[in-house]
ROFI-440570 format. One line per field, with one value per residue (C-alpha): residue number from 1; residue in one letter; x, y, z. Coordinates in steps of 0.02 Angstrom, whole numbers, plus 50000, padded with zeros to 5 digits. Last residue first. Layout:
<vofis>
seq	NUM  ...
type	A  ...
x	X  ...
y	Y  ...
z	Z  ...
</vofis>
This chain:
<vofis>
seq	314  313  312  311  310  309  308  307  306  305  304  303  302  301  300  299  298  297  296  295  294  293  292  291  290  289  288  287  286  285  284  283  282  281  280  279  278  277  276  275  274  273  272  271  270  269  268  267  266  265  264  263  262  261  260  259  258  257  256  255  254  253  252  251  250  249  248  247  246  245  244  243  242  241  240  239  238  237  236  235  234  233  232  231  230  229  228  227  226  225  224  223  222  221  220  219  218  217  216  215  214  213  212  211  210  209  208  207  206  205  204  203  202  201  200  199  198  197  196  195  194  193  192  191  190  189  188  187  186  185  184  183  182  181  180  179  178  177  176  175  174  173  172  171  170  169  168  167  166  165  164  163  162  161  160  159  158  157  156  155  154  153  152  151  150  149  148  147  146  145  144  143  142  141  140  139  138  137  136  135  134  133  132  131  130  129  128  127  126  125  124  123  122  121  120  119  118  117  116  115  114  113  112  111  110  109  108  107  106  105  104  103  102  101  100  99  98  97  96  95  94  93  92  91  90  89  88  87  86  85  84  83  82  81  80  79  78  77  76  75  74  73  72  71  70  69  68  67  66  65  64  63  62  61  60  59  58  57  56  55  54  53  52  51  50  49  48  47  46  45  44  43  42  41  40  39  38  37  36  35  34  33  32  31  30  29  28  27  26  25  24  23  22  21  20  19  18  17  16  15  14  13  12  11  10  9  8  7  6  5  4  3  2  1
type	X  X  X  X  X  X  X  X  X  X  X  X  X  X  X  X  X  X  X  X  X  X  X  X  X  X  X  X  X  X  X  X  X  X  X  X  X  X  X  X  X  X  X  X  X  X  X  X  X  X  X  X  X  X  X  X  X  X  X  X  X  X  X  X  X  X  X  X  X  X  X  X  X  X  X  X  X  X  X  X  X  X  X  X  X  X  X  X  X  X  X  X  X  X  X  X  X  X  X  X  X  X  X  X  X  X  X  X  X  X  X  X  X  X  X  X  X  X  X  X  X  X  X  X  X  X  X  X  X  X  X  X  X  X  X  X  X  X  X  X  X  X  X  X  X  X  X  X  X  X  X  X  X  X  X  X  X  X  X  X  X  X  X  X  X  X  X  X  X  X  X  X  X  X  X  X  X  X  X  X  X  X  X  X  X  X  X  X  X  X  X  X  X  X  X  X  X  X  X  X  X  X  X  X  X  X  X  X  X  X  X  X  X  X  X  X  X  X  X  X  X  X  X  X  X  X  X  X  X  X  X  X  X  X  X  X  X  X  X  X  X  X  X  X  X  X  X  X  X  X  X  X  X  X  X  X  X  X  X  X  X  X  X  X  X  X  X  X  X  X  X  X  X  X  X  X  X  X  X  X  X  X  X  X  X  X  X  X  X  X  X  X  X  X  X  X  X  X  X  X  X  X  X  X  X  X  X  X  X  X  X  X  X  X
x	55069  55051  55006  54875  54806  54760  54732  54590  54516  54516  54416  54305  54256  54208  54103  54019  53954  53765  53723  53585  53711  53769  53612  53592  53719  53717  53840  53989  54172  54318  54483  54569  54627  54535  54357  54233  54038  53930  53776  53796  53795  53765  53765  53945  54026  54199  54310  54478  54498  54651  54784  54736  54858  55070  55119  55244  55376  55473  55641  55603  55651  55542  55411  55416  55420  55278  55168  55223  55158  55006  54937  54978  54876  54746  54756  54726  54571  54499  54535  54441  54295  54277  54295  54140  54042  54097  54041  53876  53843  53872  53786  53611  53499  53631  53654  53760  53932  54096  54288  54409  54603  54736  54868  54918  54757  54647  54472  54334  54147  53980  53793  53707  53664  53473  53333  53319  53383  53265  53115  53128  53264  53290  53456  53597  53614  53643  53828  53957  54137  54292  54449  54571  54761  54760  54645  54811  54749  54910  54821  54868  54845  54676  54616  54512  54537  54411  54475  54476  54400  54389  54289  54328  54174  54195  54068  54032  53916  53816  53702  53539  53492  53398  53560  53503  53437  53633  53660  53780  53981  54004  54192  54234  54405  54476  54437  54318  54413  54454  54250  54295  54421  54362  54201  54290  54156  54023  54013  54003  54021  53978  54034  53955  54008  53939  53766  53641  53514  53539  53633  53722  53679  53831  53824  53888  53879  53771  53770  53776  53760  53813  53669  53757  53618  53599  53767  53775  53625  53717  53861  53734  53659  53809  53859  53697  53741  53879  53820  53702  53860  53955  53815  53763  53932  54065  54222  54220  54081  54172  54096  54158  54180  54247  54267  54237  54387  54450  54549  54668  54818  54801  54738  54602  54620  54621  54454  54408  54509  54407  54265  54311  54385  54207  54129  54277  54203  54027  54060  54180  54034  53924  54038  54057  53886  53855  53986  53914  53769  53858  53955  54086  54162  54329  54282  54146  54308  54432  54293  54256  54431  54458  54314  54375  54545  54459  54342  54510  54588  54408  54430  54612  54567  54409  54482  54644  54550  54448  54608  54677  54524  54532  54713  54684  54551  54643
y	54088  54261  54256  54118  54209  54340  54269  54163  54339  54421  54261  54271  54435  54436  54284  54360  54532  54503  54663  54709  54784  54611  54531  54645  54604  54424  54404  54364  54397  54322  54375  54414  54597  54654  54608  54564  54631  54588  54633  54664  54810  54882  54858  54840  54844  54855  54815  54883  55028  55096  55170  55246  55406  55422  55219  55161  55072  54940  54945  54828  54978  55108  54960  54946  55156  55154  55019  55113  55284  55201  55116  55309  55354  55226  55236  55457  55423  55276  55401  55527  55437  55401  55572  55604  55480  55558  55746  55693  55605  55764  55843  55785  55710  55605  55613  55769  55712  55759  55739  55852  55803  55940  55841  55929  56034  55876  55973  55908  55982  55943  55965  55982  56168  56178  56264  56147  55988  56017  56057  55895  55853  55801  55884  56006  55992  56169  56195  56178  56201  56074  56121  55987  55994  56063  55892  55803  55646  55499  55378  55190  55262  55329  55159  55049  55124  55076  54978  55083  55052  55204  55184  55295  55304  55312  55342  55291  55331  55252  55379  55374  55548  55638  55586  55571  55390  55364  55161  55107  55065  55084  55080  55056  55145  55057  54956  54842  54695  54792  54755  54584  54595  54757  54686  54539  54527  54662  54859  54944  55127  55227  55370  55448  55553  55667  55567  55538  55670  55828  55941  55763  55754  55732  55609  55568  55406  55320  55178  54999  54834  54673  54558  54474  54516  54697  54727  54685  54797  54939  54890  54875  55058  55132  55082  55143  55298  55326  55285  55420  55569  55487  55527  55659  55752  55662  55663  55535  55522  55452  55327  55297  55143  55115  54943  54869  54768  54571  54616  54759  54647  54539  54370  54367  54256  54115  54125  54032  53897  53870  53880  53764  53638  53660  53601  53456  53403  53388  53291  53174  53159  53108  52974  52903  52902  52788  52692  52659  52597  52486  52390  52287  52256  52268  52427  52498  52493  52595  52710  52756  52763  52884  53005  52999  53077  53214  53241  53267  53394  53487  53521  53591  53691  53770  53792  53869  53998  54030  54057  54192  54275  54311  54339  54500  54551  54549
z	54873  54873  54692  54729  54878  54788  54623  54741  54816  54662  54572  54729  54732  54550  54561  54714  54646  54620  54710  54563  54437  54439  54420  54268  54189  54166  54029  54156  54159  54251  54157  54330  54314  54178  54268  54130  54135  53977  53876  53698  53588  53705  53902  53940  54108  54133  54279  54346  54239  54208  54331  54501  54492  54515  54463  54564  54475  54566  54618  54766  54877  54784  54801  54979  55032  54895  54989  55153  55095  55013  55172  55264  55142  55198  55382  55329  55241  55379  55533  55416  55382  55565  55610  55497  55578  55745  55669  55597  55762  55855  55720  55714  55629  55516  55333  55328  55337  55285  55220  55177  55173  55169  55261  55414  55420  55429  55354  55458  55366  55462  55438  55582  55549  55639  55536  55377  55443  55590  55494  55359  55251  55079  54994  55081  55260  55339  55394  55519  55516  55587  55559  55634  55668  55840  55887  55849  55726  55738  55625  55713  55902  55867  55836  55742  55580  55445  55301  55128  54984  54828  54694  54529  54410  54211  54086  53901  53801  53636  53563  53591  53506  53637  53771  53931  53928  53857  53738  53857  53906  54092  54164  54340  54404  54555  54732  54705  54764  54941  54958  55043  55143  55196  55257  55323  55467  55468  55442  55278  55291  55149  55074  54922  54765  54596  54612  54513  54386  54337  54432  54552  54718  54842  54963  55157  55288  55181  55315  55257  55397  55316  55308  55130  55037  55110  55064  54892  54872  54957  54827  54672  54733  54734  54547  54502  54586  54518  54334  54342  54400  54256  54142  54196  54169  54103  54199  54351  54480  54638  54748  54910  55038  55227  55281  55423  55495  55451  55309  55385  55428  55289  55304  55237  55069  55185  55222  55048  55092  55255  55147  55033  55174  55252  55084  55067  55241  55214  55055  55165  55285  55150  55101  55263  55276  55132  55187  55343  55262  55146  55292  55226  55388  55348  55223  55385  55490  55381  55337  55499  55547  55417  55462  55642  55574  55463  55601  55724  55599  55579  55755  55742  55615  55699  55854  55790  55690  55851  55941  55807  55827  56012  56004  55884  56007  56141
</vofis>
């Protein structure tokens, strides 16, 4: 119901933009014979208004795979390289929760891992709002930072890699087959900040899927009967996307393509010294603002994947 739901509203909105595009025309047609100057003013604005919404509408179009339209699930890997992988994860989190927040999509760290010295060594988010996954599948690869280390007494130029991982959220138990005899779920004390009941009470939870080997968990909520649905969540997403990969591999094998065994090279770099620049590999854009992009200011990369997209389906 839902699926139908949307798919009328996309109707709706085509098919009304189809009769302003036709009313648009007469108005012209009649303010020409009449040679009305204020109607053709408007006229023109209205056809401004219109290429906008065709822009948009345009835009949309690059969601319309099956999973686009869902929540998305996100995670942060800290690659090899010690600190200052672990530092670079968590700046890289920070520019997707700030990404978030300026689009109002709704961002739950769902699960993290504190790095020894400083950052992160992983996080999960969820990301919740429409064409989340549509979105944030863009970001989806190995992210390479080139800069001058903080940690490192001698200044020496680094660099550090972080794997991010986007998967859609699964909307029902039907699509990820989970058998409750295949779960091992264990309980724990929250690691990190916390106040008395994180310290006394184990809410912390651990789901290992049995069948597959995955582990995900959660420790960020109060207690753990949300801990353990958040969790569950995470997993439903984990196993959707292998199963993603099964079929994409099933496909290829047929197509005689080769599938490459591991996540490839990075997607994206972002340099800091000498000079300041981020380019993404895959589509050429690139910007020298870096630090608006490390600040959540991700749109120009999104939309160059999301118009190769739908230019190499096309």
């Amino acid at each position: 119901m839902r699926q139908l739901a949307s798919l009328k509203d996309t109707v709706t909105v085509w098919r009304a933009l189809e009769r302003r595009v036709a009313e648009t025309g007469e108005l012209y047609e009649l303010a020409q014979a009449e040679g009305d100057d204020e109607m053709l003013a408007h006229v023109a604005e209205e056809a401004d208004a219109i290429s906008a919404e065709m822009d948009r509408l345009e835009h949309e179009l690059a969601f319309g795979g099956p999973y686009d339209r869902r929540n998305a699930i996100l995670a942060v890997h800290a690659g090899a390289g010690g600190t200052e992988s672990q530092d670079w994860a968590e700046m890289l989190l920070r520019m997707y929760l700030r990404w978030c927040e300026a689009h109002r999509f709704d961002a739950d760290v769902l699960d993290s891992t504190l790095g020894e010295e400083a950052g992160i060594k992983s996080a999960t988010v969820e990301i919740r709002g429409a064409n989340a996954y549509g979105y944030l599948k863009s970001e989806r690869g190995v992210h390479r930072l080139v800069r001058l280390s903080p940690y490192d007494s001698t200044h020496a130029r680094h660099t550090s890699f972080v794997l991010v991982e986007v998967m859609p959220e699964a909307e029902a138990a039907v699509e990820v087959d989970i058998k409750p005899d295949d779960l091992r779920i264990d309980v724990y004390h929250a690691a990190g900040h916390g106040g008395q009941n994180v310290q006394k009470v184990a809410t912390a939870v651990r789901i290992t899927h049995l069948a597959t080997g995955v582990v995900v968990t959660c420790q960020n909520e109060r207690s753990q009967s949300r801990n353990k649905e958040s969790a569950l969540r995470v997993l439903e997403a984990r196993l959707l996307e292998r199963e993603l990969e099964r079929r994409a591999a099933e496909q290829a094998a047929l197509k005689g393509e080769h599938v490459e065994a591991g996540w490839g090279n990075q997607i994206r770099s972002y340099v800091l010294h000498p000079y300041k620049m981020v380019k993404d590999h895959r589509t050429s854009y690139e910007t020298s603002n870096a630090a608006a992009v490390l600040d959540g200011d991700l749109d120009g990369f999104i939309q160059a994947y999301l118009r190769s997209t739908v230019g190499s389906a096309t």
